[in-house]
One Martini backbone bead per residue (centre of mass of N, CA, C, O) as a GRO file, in nm:
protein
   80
    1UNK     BB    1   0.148   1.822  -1.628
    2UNK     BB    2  -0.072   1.799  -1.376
    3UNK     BB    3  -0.158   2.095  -1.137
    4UNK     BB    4  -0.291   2.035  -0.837
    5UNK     BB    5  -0.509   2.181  -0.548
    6UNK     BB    6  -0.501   2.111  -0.203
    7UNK     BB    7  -0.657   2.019   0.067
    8UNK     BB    8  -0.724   1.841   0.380
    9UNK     BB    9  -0.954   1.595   0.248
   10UNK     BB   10  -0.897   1.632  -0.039
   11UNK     BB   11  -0.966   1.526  -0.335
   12UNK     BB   12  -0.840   1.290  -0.659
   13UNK     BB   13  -0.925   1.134  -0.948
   14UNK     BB   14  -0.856   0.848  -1.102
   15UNK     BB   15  -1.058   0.794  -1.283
   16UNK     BB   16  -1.307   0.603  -1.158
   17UNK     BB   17  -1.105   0.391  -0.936
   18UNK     BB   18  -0.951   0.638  -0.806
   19UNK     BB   19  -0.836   0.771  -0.496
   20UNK     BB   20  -0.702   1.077  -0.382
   21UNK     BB   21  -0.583   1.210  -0.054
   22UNK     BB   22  -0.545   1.442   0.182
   23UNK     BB   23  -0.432   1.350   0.525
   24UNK     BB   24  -0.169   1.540   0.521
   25UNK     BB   25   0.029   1.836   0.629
   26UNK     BB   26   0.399   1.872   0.709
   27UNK     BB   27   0.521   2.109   0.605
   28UNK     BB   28   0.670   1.888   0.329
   29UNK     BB   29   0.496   1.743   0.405
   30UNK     BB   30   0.252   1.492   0.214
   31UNK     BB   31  -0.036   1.308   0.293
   32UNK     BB   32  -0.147   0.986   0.093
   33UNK     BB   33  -0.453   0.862   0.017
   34UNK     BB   34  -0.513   0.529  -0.143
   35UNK     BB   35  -0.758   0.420  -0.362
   36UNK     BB   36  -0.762   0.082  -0.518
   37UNK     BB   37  -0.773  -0.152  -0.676
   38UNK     BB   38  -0.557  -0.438  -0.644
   39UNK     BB   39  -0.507  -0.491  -0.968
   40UNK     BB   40  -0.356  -0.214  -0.885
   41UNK     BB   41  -0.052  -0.099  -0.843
   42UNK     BB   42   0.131   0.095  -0.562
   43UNK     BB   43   0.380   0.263  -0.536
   44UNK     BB   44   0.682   0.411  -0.490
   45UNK     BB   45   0.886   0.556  -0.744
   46UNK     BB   46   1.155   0.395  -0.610
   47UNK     BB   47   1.034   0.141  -0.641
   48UNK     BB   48   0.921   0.098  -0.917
   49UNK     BB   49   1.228   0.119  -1.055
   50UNK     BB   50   1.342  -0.139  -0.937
   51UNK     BB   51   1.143  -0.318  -1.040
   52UNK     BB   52   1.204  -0.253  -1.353
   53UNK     BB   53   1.517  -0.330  -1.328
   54UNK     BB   54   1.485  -0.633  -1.244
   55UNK     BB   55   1.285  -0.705  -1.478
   56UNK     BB   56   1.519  -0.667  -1.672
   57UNK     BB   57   1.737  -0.824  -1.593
   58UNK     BB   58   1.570  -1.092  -1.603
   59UNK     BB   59   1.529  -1.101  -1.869
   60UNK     BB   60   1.839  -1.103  -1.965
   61UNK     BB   61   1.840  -1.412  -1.957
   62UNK     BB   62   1.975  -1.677  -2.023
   63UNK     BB   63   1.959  -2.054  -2.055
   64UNK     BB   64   2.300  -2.052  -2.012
   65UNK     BB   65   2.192  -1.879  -1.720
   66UNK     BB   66   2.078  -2.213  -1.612
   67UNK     BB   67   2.098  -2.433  -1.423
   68UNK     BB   68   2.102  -2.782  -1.465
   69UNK     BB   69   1.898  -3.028  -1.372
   70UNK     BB   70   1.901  -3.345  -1.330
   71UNK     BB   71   1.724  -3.631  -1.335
   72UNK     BB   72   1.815  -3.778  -1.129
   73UNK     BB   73   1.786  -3.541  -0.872
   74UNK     BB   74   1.489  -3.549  -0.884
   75UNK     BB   75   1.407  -3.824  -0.822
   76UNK     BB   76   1.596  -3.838  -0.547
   77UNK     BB   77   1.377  -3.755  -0.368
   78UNK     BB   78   1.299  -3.761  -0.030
   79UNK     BB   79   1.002  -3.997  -0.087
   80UNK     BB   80   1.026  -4.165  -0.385
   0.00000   0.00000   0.00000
């Protein structure tokens, strides 16, 4: 793991295209701006983990745990 120092108002670059900024520190509490491209997702690690379990989950459902839909109740669908 890097370990860097920084204050209030000072960055650091992830790769080219990330930018952390110290945006406040309270007690214990640090406040942090991400600039970061749109398609790099950035969670908190606590969300980061949840999204990781529950897509472990769905990966694991197999075509027998997916009811199946008969062919004959999507035509009669109210319009058709």
């Amino acid at each position: 793991m890097l370990v860097l120092s920084r204050q209030r108002d000072e960055s650091i670059m992830v790769g080219d295209n990330v930018q952390i900024t110290i945006v406040d520190i309270r007690g214990d509490k640090v406040r942090l701006g991400i600039i970061a491209p749109a398609e790099i997702p950035v969670h908190r690690k606590e969300v980061y983990d949840a999204i990781q379990r529950e897509n472990r989950k769905a990966a694991e459902v197999s075509t027998e745990d997916v009811p199946v839909v008969p062919t004959t109740a999507r035509n009669n669908r109210k319009g058709r």
